[in-house]
C-alpha positions, 0 to 999 in steps of 0.5 A, spaced: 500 500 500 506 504 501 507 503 494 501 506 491 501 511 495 508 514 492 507 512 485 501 518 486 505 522 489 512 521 484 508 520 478 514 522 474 519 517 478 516 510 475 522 507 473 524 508 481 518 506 483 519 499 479 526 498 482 523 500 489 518 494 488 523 489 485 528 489 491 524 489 496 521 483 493 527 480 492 531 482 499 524 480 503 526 473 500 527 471 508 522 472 511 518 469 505 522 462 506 522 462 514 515 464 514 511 459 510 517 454 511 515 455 519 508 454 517 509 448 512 513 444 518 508 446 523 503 442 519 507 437 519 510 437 512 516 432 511 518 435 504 521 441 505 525 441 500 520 441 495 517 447 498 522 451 498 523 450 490 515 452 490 516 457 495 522 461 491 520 459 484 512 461 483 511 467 483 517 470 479 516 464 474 508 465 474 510 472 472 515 470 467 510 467 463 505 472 463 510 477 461 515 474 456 510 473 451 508 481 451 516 482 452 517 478 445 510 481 441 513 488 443 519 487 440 516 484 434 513 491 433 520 495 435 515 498 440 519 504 444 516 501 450 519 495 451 525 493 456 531 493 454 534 487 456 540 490 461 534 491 466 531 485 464 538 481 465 537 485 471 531 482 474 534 476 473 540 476 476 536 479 483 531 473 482 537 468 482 543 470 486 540 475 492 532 472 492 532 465 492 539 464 497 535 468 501 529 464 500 533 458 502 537 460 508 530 463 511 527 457 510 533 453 513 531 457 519 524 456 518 525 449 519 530 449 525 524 453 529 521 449 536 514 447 535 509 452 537 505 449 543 496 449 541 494 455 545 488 450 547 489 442 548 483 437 548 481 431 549 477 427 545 470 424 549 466 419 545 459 421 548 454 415 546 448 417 542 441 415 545 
């Protein structure tokens, strides 16, 4: 929401927005692995390597896919409007080298964390049913 709010107020700053945008996705990569990997070990989960490759890979794939295919139509057309390939080499480069280690050492955390008691235990009572 922070981010909306300053794009209306620098509108003329797009491109510094966007590369706000994108380093903070990629340096809140930890805190991405150590969250749902916690969650993922909390409810019992046992492949948490499959996880981590899910977790770190879903979201920057899912965009890929949808974008790569506008990127190649407007280079087609020699638009004036795509991305040169340095940025987008760019973003890649964030996605792989800073994101999914970050991605992967929050999920080492997230695994290693101390199970969190229920805040309420109960007993199961059959009770018969006239």
């Amino acid at each position: 929401m922070s981010f909306i709010a300053i794009y209306h107020l620098y509108k003329e700053n797009t491109g510094e927005l966007l590369t706000y945008v994108v380093l903070s996705y990629c340096f809140t990569g930890f805190i991405n692995g150590y969250t749902s990997t916690s969650y993922y070990v909390y409810m019992n989960g046992k492949n948490w390597l499959s996880h981590f490759i899910l977790t770190s890979l879903l979201l920057p794939s899912v965009i890929a896919i949808l974008v790569i295919p506008c990127y190649i139509f407007e280079l087609y057309l020699e638009l004036t409007l795509a991305v040169p390939i340095k940025i987008v080499s760019y973003i890649v480069f964030l996605v792989i080298f800073i994101n999914i280690p970050l991605v992967f050492v929050g999920c080492l955390y997230g695994k290693t964390r101390t199970q969190d008691r229920l805040p309420v235990l109960s007993n199961f009572i059959y009770k018969t049913i006239p």
